[in-house]
N, C-alpha and C positions, 0 to 999 in steps of 0.2 A: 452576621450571625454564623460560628462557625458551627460544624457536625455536634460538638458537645452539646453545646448548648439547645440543639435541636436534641438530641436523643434525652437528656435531662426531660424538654419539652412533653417529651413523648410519655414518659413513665408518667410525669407528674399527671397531664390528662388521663391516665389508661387506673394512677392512684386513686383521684380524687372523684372520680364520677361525672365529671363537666362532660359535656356530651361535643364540644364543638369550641376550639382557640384559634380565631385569625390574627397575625402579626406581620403586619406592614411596615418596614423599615427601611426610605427610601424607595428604593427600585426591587428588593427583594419582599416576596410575600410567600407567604406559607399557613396554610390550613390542615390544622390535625383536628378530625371529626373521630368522636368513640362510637360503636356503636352499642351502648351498654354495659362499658368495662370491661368485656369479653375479647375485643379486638378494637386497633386504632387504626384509620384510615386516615394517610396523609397524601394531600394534596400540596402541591408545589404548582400555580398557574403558571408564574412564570420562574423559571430555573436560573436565577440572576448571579447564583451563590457563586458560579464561574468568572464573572465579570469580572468582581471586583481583585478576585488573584490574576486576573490577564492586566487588571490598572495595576497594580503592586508590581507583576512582574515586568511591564512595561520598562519602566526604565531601568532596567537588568538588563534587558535587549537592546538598549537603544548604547547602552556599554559594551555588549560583548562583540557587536560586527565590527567597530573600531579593532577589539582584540583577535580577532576571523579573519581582518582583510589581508592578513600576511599570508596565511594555508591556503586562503583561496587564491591569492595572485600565484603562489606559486605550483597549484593543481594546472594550469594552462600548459604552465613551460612544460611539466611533466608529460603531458599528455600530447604537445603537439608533436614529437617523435611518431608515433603510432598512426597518428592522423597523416602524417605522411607517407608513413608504410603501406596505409590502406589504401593507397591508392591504385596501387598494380596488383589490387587483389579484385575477384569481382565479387559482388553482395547479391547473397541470391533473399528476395523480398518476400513477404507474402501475398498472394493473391487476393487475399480475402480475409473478413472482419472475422475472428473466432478465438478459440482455446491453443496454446499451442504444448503440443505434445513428444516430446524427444523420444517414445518409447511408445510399442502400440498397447502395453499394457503396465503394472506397475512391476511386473514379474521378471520381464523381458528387460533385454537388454537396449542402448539406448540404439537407434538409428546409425550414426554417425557420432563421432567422436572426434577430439581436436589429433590433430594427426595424422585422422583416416583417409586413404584414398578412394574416392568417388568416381565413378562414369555416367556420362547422359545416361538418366529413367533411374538409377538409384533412389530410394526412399531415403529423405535426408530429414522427414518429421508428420506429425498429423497434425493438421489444423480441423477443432471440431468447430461446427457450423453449425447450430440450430439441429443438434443432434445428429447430423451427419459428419461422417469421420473421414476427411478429405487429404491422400496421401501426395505430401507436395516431395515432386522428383526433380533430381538436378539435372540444370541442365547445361551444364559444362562438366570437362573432366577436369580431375586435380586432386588437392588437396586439403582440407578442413584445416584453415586457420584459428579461426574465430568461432564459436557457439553467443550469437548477441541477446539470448533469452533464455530467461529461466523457464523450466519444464514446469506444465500448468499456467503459464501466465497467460492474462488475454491479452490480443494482439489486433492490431491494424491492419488496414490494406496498405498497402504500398512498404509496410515495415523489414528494415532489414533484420534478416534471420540469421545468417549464415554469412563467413567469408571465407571464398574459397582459391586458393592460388591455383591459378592454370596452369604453371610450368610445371 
């Protein structure tokens, strides 16, 4: 049953005065209850209407990774350059499970930027915590390679934040 045919459904109950239509079709069901012509109450027990466009769309998918496997094989080669370059750089992690913050307000400017040079105790972000605002400082000197998180996003323990070249 697609959305049409449901809101047809709908009028037609809310026209005619029937107080209550169940329709069973398969694995979809759907109950429009009036209550006095005044207002229509629909119940969906079970919300099935999805299913059947993930069966439809199914073999669409099961087509397009055969036509994906090329961009994806070649996202690797792309990227293992970089993966090698990160290597002589060090990744400063997060301490702990939170929010992570580039900026200690939305006004302000961010901590650290790609570019920036850093010294051990520098504020390089805030990780909020169970509403505590935890300022995490570097601790090597250098250089801001990399920024690995977006401002706002929540974050991990042990997760890299930052990379920073020492030379």
């Amino acid at each position: 049953m697609d959305i049409k045919e449901i809101q047809n459904l709908i009028k037609f109950v809310s026209k005619s005065g029937v107080n209550e239509v169940s329709i069973e079709q398969g694995e979809f069901k759907i109950t429009i209850k009036s209550d006095g012509g005044e207002g229509v109450i629909m119940q969906a027990p079970t919300v099935v209407q999805a299913a059947p466009v993930q069966q439809v769309a199914a073999p669409v998918a099961q087509a397009a990774p055969v036509a994906a496997a090329a961009p994806v094989a070649e996202a690797p080669k792309a990227e293992a350059a970089p993966v090698e370059d990160d290597s002589k750089y060090i990744t400063i992690k997060s301490p702990m499970i939170g929010t992570f913050y580039r900026r200690s307000s939305p006004d302000k400017d961010a901590f650290v930027n790609v570019g920036d040079s850093v010294a051990v105790g520098d504020v390089l972000c805030i990780v909020e915590a169970m509403k505590l605002f935890n300022e995490i400082e570097s601790e090597v000197s250098g250089k801001v390679v990399k920024v690995l998180v977006d401002d706002t996003s929540p974050i991990e323990y042990d997760q890299p934040l930052f990379l920073i070249d020492p030379s």
